[in-house]
N, C-alpha and C positions, 0 to 999 in steps of 0.2 A: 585223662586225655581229652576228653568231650570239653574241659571248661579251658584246657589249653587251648584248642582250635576255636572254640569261643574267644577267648584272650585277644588270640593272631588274627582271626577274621574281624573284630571289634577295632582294633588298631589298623589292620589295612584300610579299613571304611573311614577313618578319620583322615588318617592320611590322602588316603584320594577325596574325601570333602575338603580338604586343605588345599591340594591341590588344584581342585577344578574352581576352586574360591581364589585362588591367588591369579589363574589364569582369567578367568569372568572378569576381577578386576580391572587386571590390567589391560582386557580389551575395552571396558567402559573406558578406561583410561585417556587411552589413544584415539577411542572416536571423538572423547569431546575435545582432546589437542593435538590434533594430527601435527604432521610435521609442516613445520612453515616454508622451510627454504629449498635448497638444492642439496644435491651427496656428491662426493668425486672420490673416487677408486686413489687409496695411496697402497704401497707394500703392507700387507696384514691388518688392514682396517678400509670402512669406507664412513668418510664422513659428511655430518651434514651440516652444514653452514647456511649462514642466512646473510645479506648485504645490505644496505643504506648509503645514498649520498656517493659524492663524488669528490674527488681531492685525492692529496696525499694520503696512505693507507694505513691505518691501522687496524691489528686484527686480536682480538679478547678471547683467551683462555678463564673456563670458568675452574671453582675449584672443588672439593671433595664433596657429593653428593647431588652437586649441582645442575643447570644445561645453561642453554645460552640463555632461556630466561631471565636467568640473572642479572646479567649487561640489559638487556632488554626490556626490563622494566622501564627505567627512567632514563640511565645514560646514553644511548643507543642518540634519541631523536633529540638531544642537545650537541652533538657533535655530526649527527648527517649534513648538517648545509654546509659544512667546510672540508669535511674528510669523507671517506671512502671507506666506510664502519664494516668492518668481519665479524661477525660471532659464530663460534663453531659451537656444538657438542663435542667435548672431547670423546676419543674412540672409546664405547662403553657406557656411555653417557647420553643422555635424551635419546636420539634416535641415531647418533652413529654406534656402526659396533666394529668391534676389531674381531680377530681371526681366537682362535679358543688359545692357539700357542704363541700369540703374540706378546710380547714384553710388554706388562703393566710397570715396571719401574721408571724412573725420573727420567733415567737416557730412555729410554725403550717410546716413551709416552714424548720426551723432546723431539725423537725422531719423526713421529707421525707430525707433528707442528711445523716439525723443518719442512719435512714433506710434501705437507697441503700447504704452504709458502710457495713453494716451486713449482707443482700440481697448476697452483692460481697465474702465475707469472708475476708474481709481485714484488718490486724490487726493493729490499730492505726497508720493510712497512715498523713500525713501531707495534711492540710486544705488548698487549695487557697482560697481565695476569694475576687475578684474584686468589689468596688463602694455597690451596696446593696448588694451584694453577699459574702461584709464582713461584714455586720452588722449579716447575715444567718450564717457565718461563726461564729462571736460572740456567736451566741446565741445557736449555736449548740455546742463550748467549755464550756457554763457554764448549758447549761439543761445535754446536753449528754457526759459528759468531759473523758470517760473512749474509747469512739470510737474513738479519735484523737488522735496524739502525738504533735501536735502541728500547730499553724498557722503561713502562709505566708499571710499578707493582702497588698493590691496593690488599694492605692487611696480610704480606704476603706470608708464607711459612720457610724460614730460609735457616732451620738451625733444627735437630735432632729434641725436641721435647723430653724435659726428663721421663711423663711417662705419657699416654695418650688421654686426649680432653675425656673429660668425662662422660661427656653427650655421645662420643663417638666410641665409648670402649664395648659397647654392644656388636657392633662392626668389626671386634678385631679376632677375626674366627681365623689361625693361620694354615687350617687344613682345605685343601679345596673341595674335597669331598662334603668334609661337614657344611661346610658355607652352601656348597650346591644344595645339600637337604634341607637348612633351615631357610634357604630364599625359596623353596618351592612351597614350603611347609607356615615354618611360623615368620617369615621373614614379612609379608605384606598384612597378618592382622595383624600382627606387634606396630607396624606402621599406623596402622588405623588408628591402634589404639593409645598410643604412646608418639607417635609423630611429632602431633601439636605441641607436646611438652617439652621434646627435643627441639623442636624450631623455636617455641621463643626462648631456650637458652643459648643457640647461636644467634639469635639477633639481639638478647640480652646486651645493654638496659635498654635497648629502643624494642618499641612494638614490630609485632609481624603485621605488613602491612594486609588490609583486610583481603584484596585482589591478590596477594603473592600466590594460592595454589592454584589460579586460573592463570590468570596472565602474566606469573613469575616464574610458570612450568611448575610449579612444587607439586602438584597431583602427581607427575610423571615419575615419583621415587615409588611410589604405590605400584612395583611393577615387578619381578623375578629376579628376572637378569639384573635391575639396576642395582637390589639389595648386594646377589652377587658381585657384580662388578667396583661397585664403592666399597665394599670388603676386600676385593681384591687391591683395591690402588690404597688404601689404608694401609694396609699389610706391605704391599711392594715399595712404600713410599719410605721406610725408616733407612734403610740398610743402606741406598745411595747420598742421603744427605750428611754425613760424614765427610763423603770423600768432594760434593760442590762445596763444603767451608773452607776446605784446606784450598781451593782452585779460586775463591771469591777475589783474592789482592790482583790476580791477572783479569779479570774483564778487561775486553775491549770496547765494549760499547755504555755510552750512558747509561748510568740506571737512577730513575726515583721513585722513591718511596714515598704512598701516602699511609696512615698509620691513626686509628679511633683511640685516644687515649683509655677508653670502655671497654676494649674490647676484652672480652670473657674467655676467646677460644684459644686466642694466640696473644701473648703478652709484647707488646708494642720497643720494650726493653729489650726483651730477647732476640726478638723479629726485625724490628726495624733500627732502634740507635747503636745495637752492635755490629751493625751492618757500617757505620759512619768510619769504623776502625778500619775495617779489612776492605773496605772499597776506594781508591780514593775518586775524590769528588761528587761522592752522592750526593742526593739531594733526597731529603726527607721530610718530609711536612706532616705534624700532628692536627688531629683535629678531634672537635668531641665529637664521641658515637663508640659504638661498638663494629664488631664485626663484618656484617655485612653492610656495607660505605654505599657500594652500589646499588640498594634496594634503598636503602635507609636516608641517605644521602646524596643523589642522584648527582645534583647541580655541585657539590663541592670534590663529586670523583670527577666528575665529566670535566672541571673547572682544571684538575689536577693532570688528567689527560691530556687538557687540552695543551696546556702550558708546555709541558714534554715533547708534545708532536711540533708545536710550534719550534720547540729550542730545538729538536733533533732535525726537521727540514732546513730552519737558518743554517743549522751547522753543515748539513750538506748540501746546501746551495753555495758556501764561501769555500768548501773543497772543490768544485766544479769548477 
């Protein structure tokens, strides 16, 4: 009995060092990246956005694991002097959160996007969305197709993987219980410790740029809830993209595709040129690089954006 209560008291103490270590972190965290921009209250989330520049609107979803960092790295201040640049955290993400029973799936996560469109006043701004942040962006063209004028997708994820990336199968916890214990627990040292290895095989073959955990947000995954919450949208993200392939030949609004023929995460074949079938008149543009375009890449996403925004205002200036 004495070495069992031993046992249980030796285990509780780890566990609360785990804990009070995962929480320590993540507030060193957020003192050295507080949040940049502004939040607005939608149904079952609040999120936070941040703006540039003035024009026609475009507004960037980022994608699994991510915040708006990501846009913000490089593409962000090559498109402010002509447009009217959004980047959000998606709800669960950098510093927006959604409600504990709010839908992580594809429509559930499209809705809050439709949402904060409306919230803003913004009348059919041009969609980014990067990796699952274009699958969000899909699904927000064919649920809410009146809110958009059209998409920009960068590496997006638009088809059911045979199984999940390999960098990401750590992530794919489907009980919510357990996920809650391992992001309290071992979910921010396993980051510490294993992070850097993960990130450059999503940015694989291109380098992690040196400034990415500072001013690309990436420190901000070192945090509880975000281990949580990117587990959750992992897990939620499989079971809806089934039923956006079958709905891909009805779009109503433009979409292009830019596509790293490198990339490691998502296969550019699967993602992007089988998209040329079921959409008609996409437009898709390969370039070299891997996955992450918009860190990696800044001038030839921003190039690719821009072109879009450009063709989808012409086209609703000759509707007018």
């Amino acid at each position: 009995m004495t070495i069992l209560l031993w046992a249980l008291g030796a285990t509780a103490a780890v566990v609360a060092g785990l804990v009070a270590f995962s929480a320590c972190t993540a507030w060193r965290v957020e003192k050295a990246l507080p949040p940049r921009g502004q939040f607005v209250d939608v149904p079952g989330a609040r999120i936070h956005y941040w703006e540039k520049g003035a024009g026609p609107a475009i507004v960037m979803v980022h994608g699994l694991g991510g915040q708006s960092g990501n846009f913000a790295f490089g593409v962000v201040e090559q498109l402010m002097n002509e447009f009217r640049v959004i980047v959000i955290d998606r709800p669960g993400a950098g510093y927006s959160t959604r409600e504990s029973d709010a839908s992580a799936a594809l429509k559930g996560q499209a809705k809050f996007v439709a949402d904060f469109i409306k919230a803003l006043g913004l009348e059919r701004p041009l969609l980014v969305g990067h990796s699952l942040g274009g699958a969000i962006s899909l699904a927000v063209a064919l649920e809410f197709p009146d809110t958009i004028g059209g998409l920009a997708l960068v590496a997006p994820l638009t088809h059911l993987p045979p199984q999940t990336p390999e960098m990401f199968r750590p992530l794919d916890i489907p009980t919510s219980a357990v996920r809650w214990i391992v992001s309290w627990t071992l979910g921010v040292p396993i980051g510490i410790l294993r992070g850097p290895g993960i990130v450059k095989r999503i940015f694989a073959p291109e380098s992690v740029p040196k400034e990415f955990a500072t001013r690309g947000g990436g420190l901000l995954s070192l945090r509880p809830w975000n281990f949580y919450n990117v587990s959750t949208d992992l897990v939620a993200a499989s079971p809806g993209l089934p039923g956006l392939v079958e709905r891909y030949p009805t779009l109503r609004v433009p979409v292009g595709i830019l596509y790293g023929t490198s990339d490691e995460v998502l296969d550019y074949r699967e993602h992007g040129e089988s998209m040329q079938k079921k959409v008609p008149g996409l437009q898709l543009k390969l370039v070299e690089g891997g996955h992450m375009l918009p860190v990696t890449r800044p001038e030839v996403s921003a190039q690719f954006i821009r072109e879009q925004a450009r063709a989808e205002h012409a086209r609703s200036a000759s509707q007018n």
